[in-house]
N, C-alpha and C positions, 0 to 999 in steps of 0.2 A: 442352886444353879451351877451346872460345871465348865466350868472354865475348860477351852478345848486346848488351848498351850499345856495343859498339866492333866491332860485327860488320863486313863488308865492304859491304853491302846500308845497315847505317845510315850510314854514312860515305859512300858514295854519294848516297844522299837527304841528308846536311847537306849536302857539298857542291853541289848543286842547289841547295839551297834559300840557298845562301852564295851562289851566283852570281845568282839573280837578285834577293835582296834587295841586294848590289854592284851591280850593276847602273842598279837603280833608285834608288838611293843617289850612284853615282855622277853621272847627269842632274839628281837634283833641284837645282833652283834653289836659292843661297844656300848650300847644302852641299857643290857639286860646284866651287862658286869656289875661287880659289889662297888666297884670307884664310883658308881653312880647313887645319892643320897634317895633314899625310896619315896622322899615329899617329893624330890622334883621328879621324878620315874610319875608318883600318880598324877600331879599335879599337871604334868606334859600330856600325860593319856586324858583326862577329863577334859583338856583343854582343846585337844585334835578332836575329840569328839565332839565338840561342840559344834566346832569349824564345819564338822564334816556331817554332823545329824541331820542340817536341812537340806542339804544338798542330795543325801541317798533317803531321805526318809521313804520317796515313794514306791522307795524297792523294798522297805519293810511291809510286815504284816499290817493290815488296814484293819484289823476287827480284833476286838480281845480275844486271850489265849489263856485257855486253860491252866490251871499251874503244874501240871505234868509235861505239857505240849510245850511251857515256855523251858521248861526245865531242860528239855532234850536240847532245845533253840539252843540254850547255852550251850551244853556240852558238846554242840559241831558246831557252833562261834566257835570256843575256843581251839576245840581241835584245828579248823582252817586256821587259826592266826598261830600256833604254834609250827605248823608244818612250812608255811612262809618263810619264818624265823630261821626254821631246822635248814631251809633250802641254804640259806646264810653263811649260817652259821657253820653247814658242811666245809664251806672254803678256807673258813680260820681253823677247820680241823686240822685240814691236808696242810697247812702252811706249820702248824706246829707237830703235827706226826711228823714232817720232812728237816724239823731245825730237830727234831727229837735222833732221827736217823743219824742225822751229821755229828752231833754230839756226844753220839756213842762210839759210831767211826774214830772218831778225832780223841778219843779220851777223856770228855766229859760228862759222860755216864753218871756220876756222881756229883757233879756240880749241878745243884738246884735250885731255883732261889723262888720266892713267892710268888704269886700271881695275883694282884689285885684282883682283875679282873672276873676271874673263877674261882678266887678262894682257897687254892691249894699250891701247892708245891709244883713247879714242871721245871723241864732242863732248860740249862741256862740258852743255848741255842735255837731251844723251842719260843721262849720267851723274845728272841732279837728278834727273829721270825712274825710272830703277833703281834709284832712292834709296828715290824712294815707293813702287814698286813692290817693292820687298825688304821696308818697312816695313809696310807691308799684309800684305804676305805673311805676316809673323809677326805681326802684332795680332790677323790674324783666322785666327790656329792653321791656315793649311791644310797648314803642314807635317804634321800630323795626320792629314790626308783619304792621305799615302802611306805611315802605318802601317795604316791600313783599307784602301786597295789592297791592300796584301803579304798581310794576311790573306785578302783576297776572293782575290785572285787566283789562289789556290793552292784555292780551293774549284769555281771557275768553270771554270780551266783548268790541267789536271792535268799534270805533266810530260811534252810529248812528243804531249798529246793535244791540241795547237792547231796553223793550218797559216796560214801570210802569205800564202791567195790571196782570190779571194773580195772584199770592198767594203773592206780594210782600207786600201788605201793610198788610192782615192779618198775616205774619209772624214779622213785624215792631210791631204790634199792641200786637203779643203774647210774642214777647220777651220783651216791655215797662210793660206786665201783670207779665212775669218771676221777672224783675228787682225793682216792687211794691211787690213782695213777700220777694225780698231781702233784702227791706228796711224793712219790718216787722222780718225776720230773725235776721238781727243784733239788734235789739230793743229787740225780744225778750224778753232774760234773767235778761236785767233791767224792763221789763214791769214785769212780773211777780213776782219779790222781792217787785217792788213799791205796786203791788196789794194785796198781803198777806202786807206790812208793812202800808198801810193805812187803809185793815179790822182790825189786830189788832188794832191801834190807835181807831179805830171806836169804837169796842166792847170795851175798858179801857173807852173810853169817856164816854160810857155807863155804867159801874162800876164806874167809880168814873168820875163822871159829875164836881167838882169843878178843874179837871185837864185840866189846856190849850192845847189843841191836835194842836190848831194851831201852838201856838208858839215851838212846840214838832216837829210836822212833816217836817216844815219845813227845819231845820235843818239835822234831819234824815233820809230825803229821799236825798239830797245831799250826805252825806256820803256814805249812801247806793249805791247810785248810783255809787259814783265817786270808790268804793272801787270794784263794782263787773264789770264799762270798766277797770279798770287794771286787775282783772283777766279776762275776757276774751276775752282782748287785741289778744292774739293767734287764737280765733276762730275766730275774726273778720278779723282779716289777714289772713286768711285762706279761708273764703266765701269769700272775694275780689281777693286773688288770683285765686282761682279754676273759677274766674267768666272770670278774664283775661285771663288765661291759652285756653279760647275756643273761643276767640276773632277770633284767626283765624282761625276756621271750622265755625264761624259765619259769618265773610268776605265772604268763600267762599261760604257759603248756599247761601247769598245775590246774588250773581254773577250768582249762577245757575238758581235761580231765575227770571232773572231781563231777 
């Protein structure tokens, strides 16, 4: 006699619905970093999915699946939950290409220190940068906005029944062009002090030639720097917020899209 909780047909739909909530779990920002131990990473995704299997079950497949046909299932689960992630995760890009900017400006080109989070090496003002931007991330709960994903998603697009042609990749492509604008946003207002403080240095060097502008600049383009991200620490927290805050009408463009 078969038990219908453990039928063949449900266990197909949990796993579907285990792989793209992994999936998307695994790109999100802050959780898909190495700081996070990989028992609690699966043990979190096993557990959302449990939360979450009866509640979208009905938008899974209701008949057994071939093992070719469940095979593809997977491979656009996981596609959808990585592309979620990537939408994400574009914003901690732009936040550390623009500490990356300032740091070469400023003379820290060479100052690199680890990154938990990724694994490797980045600049040190890329790294303050992913700081704030990790810290925002969790004050203003948008971890939250990818447990209403998971749930919408499975209501919008049903296993199997979404296809990657169509306006998906140019809207991937204009939002990666939005989020390289935003890295030059936050750079900005240090690009520009550093640019007027190194023509003047230029044109002094030129009045008085026996003065070291190296050993001048150096120095004062640090300060400069470091004295105009405290002041405009709030704008910068504020273009990262406004960028979260549409995370999910982004979600869901992607959905209508796909």
């Amino acid at each position: 006699m078969e038990i219908p909780a453990f039928s063949l047909v449900t266990l197909q739909g949990f796993l579907l619905c285990l792989v793209r909530i992994g999936s998307m779990f695994g790109s999100m920002p802050v959780f898909s970093g190495g700081q996070v131990p990989m028992q609690i990473k699966v043990g979190l995704v096993f557990l959302t999915s449990m939360i979450v299997f009866p509640g979208v079950q009905k938008f899974l497949p209701g008949n057994e699946l071939a093992p070719l046909s469940l095979l593809l299932l997977i491979f656009g689960e996981a596609a959808l939950g990585l592309m979620v992630g990537f939408l994400a995760q574009l914003i901690f890009m732009a936040a550390e290409f623009g500490g990356s900017i300032i740091g070469y400006q400023m003379g820290f080109a060479a100052a690199n220190v680890f990154d938990p989070a990724n694994q490797r090496q980045v600049a040190l003002i890329s790294q303050f940068q992913s700081v704030i931007a990790i810290l925002l991330f969790l004050a203003l709960d948008v971890h939250h906005l990818f447990f209403e994903a998971i749930v919408a998603s499975f209501s919008v697009l049903q296993p199997g029944s979404f296809s990657f042609s169509g306006d998906v990749v140019p809207e991937l492509m204009n939002f990666a062009n939005h989020c390289f604008i935003l890295a030059i946003k936050l750079a900005a207002p240090i690009l520009a002090l550093l640019i007027l403080s190194n023509l003047t240095l230029g044109i002094m060097a030129r009045v008085f030639p026996q003065m070291n502008v190296f050993m001048l600049a150096f120095p004062l383009n640090i300060g400069i720097s470091f004295l105009v991200m405290g002041l405009t620490l709030s704008v910068v927290a504020g273009l990262l917020q406004q960028e979260f805050s549409l995370l999910g009408e982004r979600f869901l463009q992607l959905f209508s899209l796909l």
